[in-house]
C-alpha positions as CSV (number, residue, x, y, z in Angstrom):
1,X,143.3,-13.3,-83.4
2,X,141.0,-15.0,-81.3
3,X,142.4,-14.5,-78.0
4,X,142.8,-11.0,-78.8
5,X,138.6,-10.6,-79.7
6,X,138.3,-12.3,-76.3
7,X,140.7,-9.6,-74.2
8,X,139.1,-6.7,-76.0
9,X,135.2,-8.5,-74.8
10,X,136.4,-8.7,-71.3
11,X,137.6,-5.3,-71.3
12,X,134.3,-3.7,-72.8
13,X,132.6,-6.0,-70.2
14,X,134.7,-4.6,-66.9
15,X,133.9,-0.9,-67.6
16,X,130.2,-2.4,-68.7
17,X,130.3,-3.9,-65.1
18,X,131.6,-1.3,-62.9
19,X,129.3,1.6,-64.7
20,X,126.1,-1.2,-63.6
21,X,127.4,-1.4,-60.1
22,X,127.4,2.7,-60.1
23,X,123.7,2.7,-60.7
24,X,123.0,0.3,-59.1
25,X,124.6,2.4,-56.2
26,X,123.2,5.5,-57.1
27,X,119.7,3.7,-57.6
28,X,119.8,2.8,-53.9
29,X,120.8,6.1,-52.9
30,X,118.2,7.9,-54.4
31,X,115.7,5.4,-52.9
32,X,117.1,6.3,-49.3
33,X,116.7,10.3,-50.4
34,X,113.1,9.4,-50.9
35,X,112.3,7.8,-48.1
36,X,113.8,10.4,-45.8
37,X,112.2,13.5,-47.4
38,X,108.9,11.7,-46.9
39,X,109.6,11.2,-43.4
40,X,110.7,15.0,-43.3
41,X,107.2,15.6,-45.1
42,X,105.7,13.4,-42.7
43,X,107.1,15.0,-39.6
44,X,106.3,18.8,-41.1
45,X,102.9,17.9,-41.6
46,X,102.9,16.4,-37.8
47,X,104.5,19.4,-36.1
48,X,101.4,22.0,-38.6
49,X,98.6,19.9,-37.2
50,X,100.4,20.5,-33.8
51,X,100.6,24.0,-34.2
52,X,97.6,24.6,-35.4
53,X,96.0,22.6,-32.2
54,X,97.9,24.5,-30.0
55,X,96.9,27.6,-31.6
56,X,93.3,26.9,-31.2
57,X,93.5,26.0,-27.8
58,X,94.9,29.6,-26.8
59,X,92.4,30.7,-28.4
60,X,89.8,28.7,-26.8
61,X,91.9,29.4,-23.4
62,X,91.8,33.2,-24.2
63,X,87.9,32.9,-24.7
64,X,87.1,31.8,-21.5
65,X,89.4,34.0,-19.5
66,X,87.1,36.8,-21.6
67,X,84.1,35.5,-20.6
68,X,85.6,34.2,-16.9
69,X,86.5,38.0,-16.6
70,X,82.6,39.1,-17.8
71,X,81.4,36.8,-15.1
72,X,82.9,38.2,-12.4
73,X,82.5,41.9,-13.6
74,X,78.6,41.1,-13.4
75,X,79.0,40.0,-10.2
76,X,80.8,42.9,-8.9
77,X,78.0,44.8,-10.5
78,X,75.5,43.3,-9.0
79,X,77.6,43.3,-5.7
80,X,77.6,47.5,-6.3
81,X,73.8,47.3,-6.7
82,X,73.0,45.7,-3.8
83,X,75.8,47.5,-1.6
84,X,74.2,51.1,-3.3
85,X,70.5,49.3,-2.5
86,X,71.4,48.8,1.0
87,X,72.9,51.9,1.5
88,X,69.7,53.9,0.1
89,X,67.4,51.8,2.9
90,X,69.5,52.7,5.4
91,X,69.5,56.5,4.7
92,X,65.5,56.0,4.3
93,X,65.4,54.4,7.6
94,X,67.1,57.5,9.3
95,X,64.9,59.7,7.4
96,X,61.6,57.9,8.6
97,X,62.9,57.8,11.7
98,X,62.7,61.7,12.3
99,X,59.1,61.2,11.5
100,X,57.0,60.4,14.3
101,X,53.9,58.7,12.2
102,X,56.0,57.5,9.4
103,X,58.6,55.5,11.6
104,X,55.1,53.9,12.8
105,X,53.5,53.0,9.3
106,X,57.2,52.3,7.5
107,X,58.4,50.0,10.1
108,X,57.2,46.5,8.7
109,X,58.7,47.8,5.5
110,X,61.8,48.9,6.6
111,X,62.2,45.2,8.7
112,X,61.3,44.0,5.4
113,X,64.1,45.4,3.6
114,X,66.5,44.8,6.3
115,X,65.5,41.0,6.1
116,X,65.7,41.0,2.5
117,X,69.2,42.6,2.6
118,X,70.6,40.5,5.2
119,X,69.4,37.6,3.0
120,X,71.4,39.1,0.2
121,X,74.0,39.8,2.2
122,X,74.0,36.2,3.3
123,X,73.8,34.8,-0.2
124,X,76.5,37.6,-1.3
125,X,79.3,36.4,1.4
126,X,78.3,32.7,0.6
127,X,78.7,32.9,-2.8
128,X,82.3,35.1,-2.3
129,X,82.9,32.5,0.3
130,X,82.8,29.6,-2.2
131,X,84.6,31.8,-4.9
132,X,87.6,32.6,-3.1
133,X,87.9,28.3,-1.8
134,X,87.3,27.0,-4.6
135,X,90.2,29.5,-6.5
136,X,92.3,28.1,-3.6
137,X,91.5,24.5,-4.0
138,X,92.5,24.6,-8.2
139,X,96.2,25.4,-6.7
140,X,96.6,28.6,-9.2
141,X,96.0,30.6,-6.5
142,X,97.7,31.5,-2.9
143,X,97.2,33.1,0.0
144,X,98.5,36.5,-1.0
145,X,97.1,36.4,-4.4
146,X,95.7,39.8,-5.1
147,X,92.3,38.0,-5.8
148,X,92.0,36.0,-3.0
149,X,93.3,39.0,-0.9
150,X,90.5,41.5,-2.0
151,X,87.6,38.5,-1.8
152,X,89.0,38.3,1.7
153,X,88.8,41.7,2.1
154,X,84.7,41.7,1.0
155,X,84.3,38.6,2.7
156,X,85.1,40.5,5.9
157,X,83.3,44.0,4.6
158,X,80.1,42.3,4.4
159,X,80.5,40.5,7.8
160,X,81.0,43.9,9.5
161,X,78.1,45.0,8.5
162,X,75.9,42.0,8.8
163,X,77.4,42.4,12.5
C-alpha cells in the first residue's frame, strides 16, 4: 500500500510540474508582449512629435514665402512709383520746354529731379542687382529662372534709360 500512495504522489506531482513550467512559459511571454507594445508606444509617440515638428515647420516655411512674396510686391510697387514719377518729370520737362520763360525759371528744378531720379534709378538697379546675385548664389535659382530672367530684364530697362 505504500508504494502505491508513492506512485499516485509522483503522478499528481508530474502534471503539478508540467502545468508550473506552462506559466512559467506563459509568464515570460507575456513579459516580452509588454515590453514590445511599449516600444511600439514609444516609437508612435516618436514618429507624432515628428509629425507634428514637421508640420510646424511648413507652416513656418509657408509664412515666410507669404511675407517673402509681400516684400517683393512692395518693391515692385515702389518700383511702379518711381518708374510713373519719372515718367511724369519727363512729360513736365517737354511741357516747360515749349515755354520760353518757364524752361528758364524750371530749369534748376527739373536738373533737380533728373538728379534725384538718376539717384533712384541708381539705388533701384543696385538693389535689383543684388537681388537677382544673391537668388543665384543660394543655388535655388538658375540662369533661366523666370525670376532671375525678368530681374535681368529690369536690370537692363533701367540701364537704358539711365543711358
Amino acid at each position: 500500500a505504500v508504494v502505491s500512495t508513492q506512485s499516485t504522489g509522483a503522478q499528481l506531482a508530474a502534471p503539478s510540474t508540467r502545468a508550473q513550467t506552462q506559466l512559467e512559459v506563459m509568464r515570460m511571454e507575456k513579459e516580452e508582449l509588454e515590453r514590445k507594445a511599449a516600444s511600439l508606444e514609444k516609437a508612435k509617440q516618436h514618429y507624432k512629435e515628428s509629425w507634428a515638428k514637421a508640420l510646424k515647420e511648413l507652416i513656418s516655411v509657408r509664412e515666410r514665402a507669404q511675407q517673402e512674396a509681400k516684400r517683393r510686391l512692395l518693391q515692385e510697387q515702389t518700383l511702379m512709383e518711381h518708374a510713373r514719377l519719372r515718367y511724369l518729370g519727363l512729360e513736365e520737362g517737354k511741357v516747360t520746354k515749349e515755354g520760353k520763360e518757364e524752361e528758364k525759371s524750371d530749369r534748376p528744378e527739373i536738373e533737380k529731379k533728373s538728379v534725384t531720379i538718376n539717384h533712384e534709378s541708381n539705388v533701384n538697379l543696385a538693389r535689383l542687382i543684388e537681388e537677382r546675385d544673391t537668388l543665384l548664389r543660394t543655388g535655388v535659382y538658375g540662369k533661366d529662372d523666370e525670376v532671375i530672367v525678368e530681374l535681368n530684364s529690369k536690370i537692363k530697362s533701367i540701364q537704358l534709360n539711365c543711358d
